[in-house]
N, C-alpha and C positions, 0 to 999 in steps of 0.2 A: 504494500500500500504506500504511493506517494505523497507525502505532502508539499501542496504548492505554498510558497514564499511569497509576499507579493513583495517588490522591492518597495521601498519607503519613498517617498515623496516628498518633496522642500515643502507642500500644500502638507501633506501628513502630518508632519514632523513639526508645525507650527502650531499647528492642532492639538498634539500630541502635548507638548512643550505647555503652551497656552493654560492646555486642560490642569494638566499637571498644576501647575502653579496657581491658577485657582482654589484647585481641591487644598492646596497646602492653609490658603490663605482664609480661605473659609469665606462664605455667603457674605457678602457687605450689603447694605440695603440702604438709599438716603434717607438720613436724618429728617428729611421732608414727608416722608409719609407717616412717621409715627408724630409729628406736630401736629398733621392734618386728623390725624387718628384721635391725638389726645382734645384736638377743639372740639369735632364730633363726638366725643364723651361728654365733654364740657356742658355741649348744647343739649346734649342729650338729658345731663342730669338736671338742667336747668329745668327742659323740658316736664322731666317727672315731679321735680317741686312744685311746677305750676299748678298738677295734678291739686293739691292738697292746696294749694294757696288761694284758687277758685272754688276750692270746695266743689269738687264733684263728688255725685254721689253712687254708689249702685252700681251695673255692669259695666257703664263705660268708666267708671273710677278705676275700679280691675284690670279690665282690659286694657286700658293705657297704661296703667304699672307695667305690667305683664311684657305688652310690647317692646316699651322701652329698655324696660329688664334684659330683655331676649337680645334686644340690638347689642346694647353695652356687652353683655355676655358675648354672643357673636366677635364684636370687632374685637375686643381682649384676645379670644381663642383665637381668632385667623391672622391677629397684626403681631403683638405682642408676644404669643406663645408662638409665632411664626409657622402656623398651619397652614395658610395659604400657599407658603413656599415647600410642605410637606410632599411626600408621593403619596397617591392616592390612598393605598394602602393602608397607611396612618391617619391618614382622614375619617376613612371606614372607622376602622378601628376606637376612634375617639369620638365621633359622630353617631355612629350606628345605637350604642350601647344605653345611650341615653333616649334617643328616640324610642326607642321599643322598652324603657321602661315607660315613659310618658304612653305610650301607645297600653300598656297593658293597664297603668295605672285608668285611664278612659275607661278601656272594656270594665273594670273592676268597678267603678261609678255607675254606671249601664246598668251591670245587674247591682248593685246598690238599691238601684229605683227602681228596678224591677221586682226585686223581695220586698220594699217595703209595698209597692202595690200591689203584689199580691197578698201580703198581708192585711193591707186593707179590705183588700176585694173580701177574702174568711171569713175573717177577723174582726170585721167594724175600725173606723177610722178609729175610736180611744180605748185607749189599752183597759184592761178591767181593771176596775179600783178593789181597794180592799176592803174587807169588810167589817162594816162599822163596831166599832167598839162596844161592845154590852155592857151598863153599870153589875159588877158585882155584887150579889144578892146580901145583904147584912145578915147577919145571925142575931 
């Protein structure tokens, strides 16, 4: 069995050389994107004060925590913890596990309200009280 050679190439070999000395030197990333990163926190956390400083009330109170929550969390994990620049792989891996608890934790709410309404449905909406107290008989 032969194996072919390829001879190298001045294009190769700069490639080669290039790569080299990157991997030595490691990932550099401008300074510019994590300023841009930390004013988008900035505003963002601004953002969820106002939440409270307006006084909302009720689902969209939550669901605007919630969101804003998610974003901050988001750009932390892909800018700072430098996942953006990860391989797929470790994406999954850090991405997936949380999802599918969130996902299971839903299903598990689901039927939450589904045993309590079928508990209803049995049952009668209020639980059986207990029974009333008897004065004890004097002697």
């Amino acid at each position: 069995m032969a194996t072919h050679a390829h001879a190298p190439t001045a294009h190769g070999d700069a490639h080669d050389a290039g790569h080299a000395a990157a991997h030595e030197q490691g990932q550099q990333h401008p300074l510019g994107i994590y300023f841009k990163i930390w004013g988008l926190l900035f505003v963002l956390s601004i953002a969820s004060y106002l939440v409270d400083y307006f006084h909302l009330q009720g689902f969209l109170r939550w669901s605007l925590i919630v969101i804003f929550m998610f974003l901050k969390a988001g750009l932390i994990v892909a800018v700072f913890m430098h996942m953006v620049w990860e391989r797929l792989a470790l994406v999954y891996a850090i991405v997936v596990p949380p999802l599918l608890l969130v996902t299971l934790l839903a299903i598990g709410a689901l039927e939450a309200g589904y045993t309590v309404g079928t508990r209803d449905i049995y049952f009668g909406k209020e639980a059986p009280s207990a029974p009333a107290a008897k004065p004890h008989a004097q002697h």
